[in-house]
Backbone as CSV, one residue per row, in Angstrom:
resi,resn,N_x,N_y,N_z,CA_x,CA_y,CA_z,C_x,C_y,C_z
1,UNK,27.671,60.247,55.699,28.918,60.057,56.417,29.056,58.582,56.808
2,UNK,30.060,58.072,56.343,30.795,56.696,56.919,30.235,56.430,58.506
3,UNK,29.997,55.331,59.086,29.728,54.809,60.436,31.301,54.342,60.894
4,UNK,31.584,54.782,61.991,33.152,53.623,62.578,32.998,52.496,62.568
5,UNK,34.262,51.653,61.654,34.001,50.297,62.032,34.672,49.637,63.216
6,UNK,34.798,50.612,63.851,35.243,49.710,65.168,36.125,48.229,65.566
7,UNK,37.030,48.471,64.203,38.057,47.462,64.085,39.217,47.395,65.691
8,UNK,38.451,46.678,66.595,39.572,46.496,67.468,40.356,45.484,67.957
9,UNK,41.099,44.977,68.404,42.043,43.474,69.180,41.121,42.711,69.719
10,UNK,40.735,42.142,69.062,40.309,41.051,70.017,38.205,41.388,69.610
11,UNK,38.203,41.583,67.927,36.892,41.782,67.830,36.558,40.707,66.717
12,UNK,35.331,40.523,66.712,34.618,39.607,65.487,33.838,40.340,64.868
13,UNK,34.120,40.331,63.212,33.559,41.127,62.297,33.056,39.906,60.994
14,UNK,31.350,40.358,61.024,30.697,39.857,59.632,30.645,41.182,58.882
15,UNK,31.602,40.383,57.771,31.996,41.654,56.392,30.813,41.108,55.525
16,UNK,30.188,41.745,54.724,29.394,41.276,53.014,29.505,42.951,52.289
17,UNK,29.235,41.961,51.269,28.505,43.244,49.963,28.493,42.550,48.974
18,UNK,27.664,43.377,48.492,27.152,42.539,46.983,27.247,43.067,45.897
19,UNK,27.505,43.099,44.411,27.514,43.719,43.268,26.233,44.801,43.114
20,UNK,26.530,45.723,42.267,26.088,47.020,42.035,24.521,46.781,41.318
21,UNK,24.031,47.296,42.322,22.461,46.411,41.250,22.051,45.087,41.214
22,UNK,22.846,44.699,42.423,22.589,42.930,42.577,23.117,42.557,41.482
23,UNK,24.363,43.326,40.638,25.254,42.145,39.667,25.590,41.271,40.244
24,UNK,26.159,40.035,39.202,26.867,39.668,39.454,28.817,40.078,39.968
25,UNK,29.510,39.873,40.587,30.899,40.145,41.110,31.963,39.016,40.637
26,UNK,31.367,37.603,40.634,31.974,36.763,40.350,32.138,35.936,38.738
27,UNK,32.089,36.147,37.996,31.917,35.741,36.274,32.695,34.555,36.178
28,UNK,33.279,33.609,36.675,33.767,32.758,35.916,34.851,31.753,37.569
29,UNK,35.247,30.602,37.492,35.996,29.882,38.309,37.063,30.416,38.418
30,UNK,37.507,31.518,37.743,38.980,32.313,37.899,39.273,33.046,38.917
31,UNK,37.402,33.944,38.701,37.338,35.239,39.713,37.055,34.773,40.736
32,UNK,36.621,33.898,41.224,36.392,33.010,42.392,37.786,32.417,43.222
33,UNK,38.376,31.890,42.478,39.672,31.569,42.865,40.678,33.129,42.539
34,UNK,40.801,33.734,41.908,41.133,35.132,42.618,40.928,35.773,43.588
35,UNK,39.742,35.760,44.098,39.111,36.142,45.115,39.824,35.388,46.739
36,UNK,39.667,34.621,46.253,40.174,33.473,47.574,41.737,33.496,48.328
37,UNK,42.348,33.586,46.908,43.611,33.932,46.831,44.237,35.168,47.788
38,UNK,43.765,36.334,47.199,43.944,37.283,48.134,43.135,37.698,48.873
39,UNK,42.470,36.858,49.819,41.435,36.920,50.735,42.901,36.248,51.646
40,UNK,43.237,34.671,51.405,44.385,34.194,51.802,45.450,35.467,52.480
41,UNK,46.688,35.738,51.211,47.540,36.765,50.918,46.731,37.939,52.472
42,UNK,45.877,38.330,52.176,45.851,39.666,53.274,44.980,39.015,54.383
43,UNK,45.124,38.298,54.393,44.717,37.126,56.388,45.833,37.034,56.694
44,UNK,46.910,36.730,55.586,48.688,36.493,56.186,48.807,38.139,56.503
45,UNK,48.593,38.641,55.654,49.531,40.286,55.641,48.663,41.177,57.295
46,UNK,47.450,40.946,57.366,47.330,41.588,58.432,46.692,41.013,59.488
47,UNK,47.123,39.340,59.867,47.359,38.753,60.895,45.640,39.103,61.609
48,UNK,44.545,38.256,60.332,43.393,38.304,60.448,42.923,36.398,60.142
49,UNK,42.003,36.021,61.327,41.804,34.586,61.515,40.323,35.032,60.575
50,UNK,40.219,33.892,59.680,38.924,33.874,58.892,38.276,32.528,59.443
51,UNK,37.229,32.910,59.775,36.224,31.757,60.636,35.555,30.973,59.637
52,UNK,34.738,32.120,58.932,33.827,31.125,57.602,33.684,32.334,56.184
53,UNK,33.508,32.358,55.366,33.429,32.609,54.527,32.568,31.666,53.259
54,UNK,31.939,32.748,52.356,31.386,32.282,51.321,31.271,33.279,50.352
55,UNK,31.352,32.636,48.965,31.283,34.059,47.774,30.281,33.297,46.959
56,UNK,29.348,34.123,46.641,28.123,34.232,45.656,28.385,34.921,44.477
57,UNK,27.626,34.334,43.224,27.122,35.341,42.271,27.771,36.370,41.911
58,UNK,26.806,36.888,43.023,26.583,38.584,43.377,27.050,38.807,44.848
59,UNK,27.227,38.371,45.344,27.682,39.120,46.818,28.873,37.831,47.808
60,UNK,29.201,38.272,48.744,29.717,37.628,49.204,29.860,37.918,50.876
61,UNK,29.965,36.907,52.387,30.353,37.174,53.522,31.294,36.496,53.655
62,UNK,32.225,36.928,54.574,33.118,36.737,55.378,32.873,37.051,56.970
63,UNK,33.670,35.992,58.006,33.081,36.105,59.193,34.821,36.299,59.685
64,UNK,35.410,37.068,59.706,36.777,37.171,60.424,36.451,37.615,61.943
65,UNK,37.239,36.990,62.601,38.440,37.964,64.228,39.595,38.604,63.907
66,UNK,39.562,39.894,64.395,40.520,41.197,64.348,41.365,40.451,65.674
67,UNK,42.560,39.833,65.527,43.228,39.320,66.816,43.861,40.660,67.290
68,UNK,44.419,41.283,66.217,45.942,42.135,66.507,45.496,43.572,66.615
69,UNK,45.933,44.706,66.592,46.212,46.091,66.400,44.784,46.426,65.630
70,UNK,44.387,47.390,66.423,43.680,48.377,65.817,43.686,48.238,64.368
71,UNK,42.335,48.655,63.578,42.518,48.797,62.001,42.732,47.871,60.910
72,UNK,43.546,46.959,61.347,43.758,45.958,60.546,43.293,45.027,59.688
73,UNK,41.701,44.845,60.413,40.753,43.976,59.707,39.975,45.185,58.637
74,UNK,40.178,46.346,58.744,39.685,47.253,58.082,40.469,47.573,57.047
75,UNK,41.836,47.179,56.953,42.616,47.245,56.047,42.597,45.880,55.136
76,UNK,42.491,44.496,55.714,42.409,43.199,55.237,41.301,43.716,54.096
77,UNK,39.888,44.019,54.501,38.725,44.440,53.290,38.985,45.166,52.804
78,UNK,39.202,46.365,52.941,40.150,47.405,52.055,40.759,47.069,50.955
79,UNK,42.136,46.562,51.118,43.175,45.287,50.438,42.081,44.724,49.307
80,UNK,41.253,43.831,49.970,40.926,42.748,49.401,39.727,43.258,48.133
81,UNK,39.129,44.098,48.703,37.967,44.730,47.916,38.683,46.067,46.444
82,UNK,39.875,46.459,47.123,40.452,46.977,45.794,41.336,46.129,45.175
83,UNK,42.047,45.346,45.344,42.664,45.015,44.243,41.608,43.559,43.607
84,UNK,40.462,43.319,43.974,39.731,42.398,43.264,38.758,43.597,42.241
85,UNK,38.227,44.576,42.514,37.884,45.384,41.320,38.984,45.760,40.246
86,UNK,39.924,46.309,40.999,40.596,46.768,39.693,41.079,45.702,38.987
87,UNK,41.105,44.174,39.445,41.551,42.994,38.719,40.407,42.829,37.540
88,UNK,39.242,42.614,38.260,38.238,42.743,37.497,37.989,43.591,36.235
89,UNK,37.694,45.068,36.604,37.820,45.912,35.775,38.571,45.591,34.369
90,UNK,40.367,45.782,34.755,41.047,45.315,34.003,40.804,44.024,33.220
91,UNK,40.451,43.349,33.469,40.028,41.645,33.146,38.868,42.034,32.224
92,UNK,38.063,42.246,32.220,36.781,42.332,31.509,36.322,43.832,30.560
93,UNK,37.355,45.009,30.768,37.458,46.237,30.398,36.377,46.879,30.735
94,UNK,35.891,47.000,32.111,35.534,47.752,32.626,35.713,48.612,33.703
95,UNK,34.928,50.062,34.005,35.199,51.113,34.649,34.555,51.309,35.633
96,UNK,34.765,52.119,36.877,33.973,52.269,37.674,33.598,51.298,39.259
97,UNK,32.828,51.200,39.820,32.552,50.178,41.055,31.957,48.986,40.453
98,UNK,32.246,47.992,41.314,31.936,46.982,41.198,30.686,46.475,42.260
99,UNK,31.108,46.978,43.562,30.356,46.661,44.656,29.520,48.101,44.833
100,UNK,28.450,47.211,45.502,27.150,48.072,45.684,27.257,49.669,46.817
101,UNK,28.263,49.306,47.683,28.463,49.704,48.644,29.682,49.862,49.399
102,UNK,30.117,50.528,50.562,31.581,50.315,51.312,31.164,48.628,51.532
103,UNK,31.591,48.102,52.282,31.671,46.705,52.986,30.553,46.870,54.021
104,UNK,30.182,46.295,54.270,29.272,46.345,55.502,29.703,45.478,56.530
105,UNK,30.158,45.996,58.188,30.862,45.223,59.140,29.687,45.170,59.958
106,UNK,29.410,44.058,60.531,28.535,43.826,61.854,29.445,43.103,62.742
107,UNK,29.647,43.628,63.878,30.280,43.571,64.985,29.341,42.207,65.578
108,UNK,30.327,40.919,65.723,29.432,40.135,66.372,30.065,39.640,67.611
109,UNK,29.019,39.756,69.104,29.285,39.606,70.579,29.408,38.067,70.870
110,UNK,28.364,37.535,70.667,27.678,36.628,71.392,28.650,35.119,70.780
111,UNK,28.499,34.203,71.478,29.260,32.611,71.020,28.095,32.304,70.194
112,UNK,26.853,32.196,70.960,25.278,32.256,69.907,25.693,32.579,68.465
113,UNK,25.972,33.570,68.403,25.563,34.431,66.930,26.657,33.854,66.230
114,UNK,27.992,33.268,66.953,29.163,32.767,65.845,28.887,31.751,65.368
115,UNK,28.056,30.781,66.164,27.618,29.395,65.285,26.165,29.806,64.452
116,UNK,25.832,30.850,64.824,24.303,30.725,63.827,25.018,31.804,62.492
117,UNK,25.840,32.627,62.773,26.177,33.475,61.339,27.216,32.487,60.533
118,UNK,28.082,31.590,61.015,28.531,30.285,60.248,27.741,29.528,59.710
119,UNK,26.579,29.066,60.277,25.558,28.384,59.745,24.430,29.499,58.446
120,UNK,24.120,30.617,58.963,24.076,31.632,58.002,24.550,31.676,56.220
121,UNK,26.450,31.474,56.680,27.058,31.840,56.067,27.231,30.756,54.764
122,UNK,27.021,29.438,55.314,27.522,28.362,54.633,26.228,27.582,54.220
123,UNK,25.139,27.552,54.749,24.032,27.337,53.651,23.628,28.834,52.926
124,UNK,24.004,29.290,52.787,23.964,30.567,51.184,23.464,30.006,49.886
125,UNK,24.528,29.158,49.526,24.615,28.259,48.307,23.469,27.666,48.053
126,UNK,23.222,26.645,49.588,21.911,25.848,49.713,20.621,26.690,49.412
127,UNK,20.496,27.450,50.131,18.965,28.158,50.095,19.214,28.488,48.437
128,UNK,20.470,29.351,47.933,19.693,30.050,46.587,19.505,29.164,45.479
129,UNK,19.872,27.801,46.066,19.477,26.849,45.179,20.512,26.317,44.053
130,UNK,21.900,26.605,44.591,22.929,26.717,43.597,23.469,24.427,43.699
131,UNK,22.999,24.400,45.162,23.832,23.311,45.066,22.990,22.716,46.514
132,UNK,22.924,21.233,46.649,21.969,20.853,47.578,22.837,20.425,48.920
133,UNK,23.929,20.050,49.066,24.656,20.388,50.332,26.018,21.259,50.732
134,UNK,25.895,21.827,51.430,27.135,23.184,51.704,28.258,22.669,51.065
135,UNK,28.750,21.662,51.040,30.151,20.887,50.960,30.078,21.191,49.653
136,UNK,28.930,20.821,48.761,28.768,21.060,47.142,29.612,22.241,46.417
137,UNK,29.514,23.383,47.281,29.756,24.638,46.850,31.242,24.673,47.050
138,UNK,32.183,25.026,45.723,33.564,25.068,45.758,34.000,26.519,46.410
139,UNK,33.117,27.159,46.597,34.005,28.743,47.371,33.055,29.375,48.151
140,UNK,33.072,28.602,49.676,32.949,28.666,50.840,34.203,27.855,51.599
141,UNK,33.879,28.320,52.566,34.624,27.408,53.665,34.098,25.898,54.199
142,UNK,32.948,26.134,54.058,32.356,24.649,53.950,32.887,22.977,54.186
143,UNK,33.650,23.155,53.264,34.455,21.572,52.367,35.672,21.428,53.385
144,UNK,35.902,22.913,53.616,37.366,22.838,54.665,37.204,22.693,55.779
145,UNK,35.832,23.286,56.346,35.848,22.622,57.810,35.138,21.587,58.046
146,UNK,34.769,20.647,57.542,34.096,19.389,57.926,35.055,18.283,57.254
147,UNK,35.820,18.813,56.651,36.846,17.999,56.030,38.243,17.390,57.353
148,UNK,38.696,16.461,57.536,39.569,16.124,58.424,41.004,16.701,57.960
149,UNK,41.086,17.147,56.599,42.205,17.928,56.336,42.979,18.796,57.095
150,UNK,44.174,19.412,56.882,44.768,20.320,57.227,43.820,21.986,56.759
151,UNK,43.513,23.146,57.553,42.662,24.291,57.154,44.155,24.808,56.106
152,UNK,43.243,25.843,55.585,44.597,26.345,54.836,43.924,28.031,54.683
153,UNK,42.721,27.804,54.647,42.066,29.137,54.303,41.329,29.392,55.734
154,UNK,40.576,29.097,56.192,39.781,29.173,57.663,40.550,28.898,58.852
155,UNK,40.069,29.340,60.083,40.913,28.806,61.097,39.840,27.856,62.200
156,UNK,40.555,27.080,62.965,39.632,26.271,63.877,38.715,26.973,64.887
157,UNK,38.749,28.258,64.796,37.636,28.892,65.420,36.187,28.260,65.927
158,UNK,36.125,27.667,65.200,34.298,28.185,64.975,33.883,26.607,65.692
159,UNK,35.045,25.607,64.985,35.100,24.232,65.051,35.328,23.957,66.715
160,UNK,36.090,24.805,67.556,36.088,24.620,68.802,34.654,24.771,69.782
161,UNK,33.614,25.301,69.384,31.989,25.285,69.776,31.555,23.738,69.821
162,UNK,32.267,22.854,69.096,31.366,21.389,68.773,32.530,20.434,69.378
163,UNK,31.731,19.388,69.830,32.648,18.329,70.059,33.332,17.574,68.783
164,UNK,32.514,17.730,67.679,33.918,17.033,66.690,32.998,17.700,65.220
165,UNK,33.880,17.208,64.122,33.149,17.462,62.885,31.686,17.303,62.685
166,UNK,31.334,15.951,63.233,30.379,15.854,62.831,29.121,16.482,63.348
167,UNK,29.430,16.773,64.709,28.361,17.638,65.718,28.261,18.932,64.506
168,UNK,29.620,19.387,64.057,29.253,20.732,63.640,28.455,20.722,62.171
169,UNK,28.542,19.510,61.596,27.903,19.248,60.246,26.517,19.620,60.611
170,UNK,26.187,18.382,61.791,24.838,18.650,61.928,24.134,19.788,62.295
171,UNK,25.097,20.529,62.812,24.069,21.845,63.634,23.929,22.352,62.195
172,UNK,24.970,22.707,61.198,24.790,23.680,59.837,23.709,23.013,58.923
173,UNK,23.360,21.804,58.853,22.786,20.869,58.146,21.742,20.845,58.673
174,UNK,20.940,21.155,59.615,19.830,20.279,60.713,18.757,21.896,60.188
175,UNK,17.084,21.360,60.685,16.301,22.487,59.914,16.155,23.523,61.267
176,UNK,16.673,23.412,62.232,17.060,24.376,63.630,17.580,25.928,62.812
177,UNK,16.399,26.614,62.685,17.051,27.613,62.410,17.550,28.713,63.409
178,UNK,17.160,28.376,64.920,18.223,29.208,65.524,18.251,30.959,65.481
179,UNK,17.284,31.437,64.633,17.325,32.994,64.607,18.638,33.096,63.904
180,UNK,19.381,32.512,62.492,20.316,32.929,62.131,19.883,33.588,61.154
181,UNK,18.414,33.891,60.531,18.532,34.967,59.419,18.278,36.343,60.226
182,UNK,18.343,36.360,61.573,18.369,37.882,62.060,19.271,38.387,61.795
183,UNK,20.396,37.404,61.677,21.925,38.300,61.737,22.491,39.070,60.776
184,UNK,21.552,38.964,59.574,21.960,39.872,58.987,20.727,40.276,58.122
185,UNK,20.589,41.409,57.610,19.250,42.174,56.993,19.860,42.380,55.660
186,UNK,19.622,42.187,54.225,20.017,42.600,53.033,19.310,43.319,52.727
């Protein structure tokens, strides 16, 4: 039986899952930028702030706040997790699941745990050895928040914990690990 995800107003949810068998989910710079796309599209549609995000390989997290109504952030993954399989599917002519699992939501409390599951979230890349600084990696949030740019995909969430960019570079960058691989168990 399903667990409640306890999608409520005013909650913070770390979403992941990973391909079926530790596949791969992502095959090519398309599905990546598909992915992103309507990750975008249903943050507009159900009025969901995305803090940090990153897509792997094989799996991927997202760190959203449920601002609005009941359900909603449960519908944003929903949304987002079916119409990227059946894109897939269709795309490559295959049948069946893609992901290993429902989504997995961890309800996160603490201001603590939002800067260490961002920091979590955005050396991913780094540890599996894909690329040697977060910024490297084209699909995370990474590049967008240390960047002085306008956000377009993330919101200033996370960035309000630090006195400026660069404080927050360093905390994600620095070897302080902070207890951020508690936050989540694979």
């Amino acid at each position: 039986m399903n667990k409640p995800r306890y999608f409520e107003s005013d909650t913070y949810h770390h979403l992941y899952n990973r391909g079926v068998n530790k596949q791969s989910i992502f095959f090519d710079k398309n599905d990546y930028e598909y992915f992103i796309k309507k990750m975008i599209e249903n943050k507009i549609k159900y009025q969901i702030e995305i803090i940090a995000f990153c897509l792997m390989p094989n799996h991927f997290h997202i760190f959203i706040h449920q601002t609005t109504k009941n359900g909603l952030g449960s519908k944003f993954i929903s949304d987002l997790i079916n119409s990227y399989t059946k894109t897939i599917n269709k795309k490559y002519k295959k049948t069946g699941v893609l992901f290993e699992t429902r989504t997995k939501n961890k309800i996160v409390y603490s201001e603590l745990d939002f800067k260490n599951l961002t920091k979590y979230i955005l050396l991913n890349p780094v540890k599996a050895g894909l690329v040697n600084k977060i910024d490297d990696w084209e699909y995370s949030s990474a590049k967008e928040l240390i960047s002085e740019n306008e956000l377009k995909i993330t919101d200033k969430t996370i960035l309000n914990y630090f006195n400026n960019i660069d404080k927050f570079t360093q905390f994600i960058e620095s070897d302080d690990i902070e207890d951020y691989e508690n936050i989540i168990i694979d």
